[in-house]
C-alpha positions as CSV (number, residue, x, y, z in Angstrom):
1,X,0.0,0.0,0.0
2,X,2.7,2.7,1.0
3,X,4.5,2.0,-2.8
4,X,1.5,2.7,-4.5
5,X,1.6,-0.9,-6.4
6,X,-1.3,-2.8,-4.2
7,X,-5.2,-1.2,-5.2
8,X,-7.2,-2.6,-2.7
9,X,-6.4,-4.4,0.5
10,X,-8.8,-6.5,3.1
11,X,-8.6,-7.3,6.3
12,X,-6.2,-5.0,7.9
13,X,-5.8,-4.7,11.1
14,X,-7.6,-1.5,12.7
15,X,-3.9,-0.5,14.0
16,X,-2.4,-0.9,11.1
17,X,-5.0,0.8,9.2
18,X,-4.5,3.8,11.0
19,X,-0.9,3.8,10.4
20,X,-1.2,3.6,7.1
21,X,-3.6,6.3,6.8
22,X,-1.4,8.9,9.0
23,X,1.8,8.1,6.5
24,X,-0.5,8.1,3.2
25,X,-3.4,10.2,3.8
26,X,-4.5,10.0,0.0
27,X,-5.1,6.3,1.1
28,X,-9.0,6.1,1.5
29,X,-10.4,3.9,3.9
30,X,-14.0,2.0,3.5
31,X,-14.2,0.4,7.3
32,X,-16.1,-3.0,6.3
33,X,-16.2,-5.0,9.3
34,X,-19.0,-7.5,9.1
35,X,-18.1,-9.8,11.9
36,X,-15.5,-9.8,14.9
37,X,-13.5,-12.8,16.2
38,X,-15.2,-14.9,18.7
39,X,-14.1,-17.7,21.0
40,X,-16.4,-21.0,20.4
41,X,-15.9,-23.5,23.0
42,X,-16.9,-26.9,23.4
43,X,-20.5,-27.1,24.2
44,X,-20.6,-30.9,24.6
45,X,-17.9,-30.2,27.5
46,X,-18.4,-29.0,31.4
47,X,-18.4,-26.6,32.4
48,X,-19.1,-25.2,28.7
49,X,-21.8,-27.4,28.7
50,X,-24.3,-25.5,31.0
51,X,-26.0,-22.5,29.2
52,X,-25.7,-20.6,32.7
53,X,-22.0,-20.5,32.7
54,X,-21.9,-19.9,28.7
55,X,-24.6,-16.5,29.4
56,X,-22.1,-15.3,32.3
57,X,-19.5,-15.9,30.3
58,X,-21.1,-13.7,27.8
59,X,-22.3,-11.3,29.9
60,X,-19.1,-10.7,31.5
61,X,-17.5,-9.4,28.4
62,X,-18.0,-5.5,27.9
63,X,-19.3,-5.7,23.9
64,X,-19.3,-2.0,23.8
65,X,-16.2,-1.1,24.7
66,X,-14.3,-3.6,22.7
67,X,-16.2,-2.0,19.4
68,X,-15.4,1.4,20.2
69,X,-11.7,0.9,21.1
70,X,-10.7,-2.3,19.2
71,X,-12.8,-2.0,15.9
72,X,-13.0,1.3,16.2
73,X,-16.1,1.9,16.3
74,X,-17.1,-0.3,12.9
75,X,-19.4,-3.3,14.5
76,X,-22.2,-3.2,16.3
77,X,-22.1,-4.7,19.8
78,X,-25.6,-6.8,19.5
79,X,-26.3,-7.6,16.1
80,X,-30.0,-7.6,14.7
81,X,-31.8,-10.9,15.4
């Protein structure tokens, strides 16, 4: 990207993405973050196993704050249903 000989580039990290755009401001950026990265355990296994633990698992992980800072604001923490 900073050579000029790449057109288009996709998944970039957000941090690098911003350093990019500070050292080649023509660079324009279309955030297109569909989905984030999520941790799947194995629901056939305790304690994973009991939807209790999974929902406090869940609910102990701040969805806002990771989308603001992390992916800077491009997802939304609760996706339509």
């Amino acid at each position: 990207m900073r050579a000029g000989k790449v057109d288009i580039i996709q998944q970039v990290s957000a941090v690098l993405a911003d350093s990019l755009q500070k050292t080649n401001p023509e660079i324009i950026r279309i955030p297109l973050a569909l989905a984030a990265l999520s941790l799947q355990p194995r629901n056939d296994r305790p304690p994973f196993n009991d939807l209790r633990v999974r929902r406090a698992l869940q609910m102990a992980i701040d969805l806002p704050e990771i989308c603001k800072s992390y992916y800077k604001g491009t997802l939304e923490p609760y996706p339509p249903l």
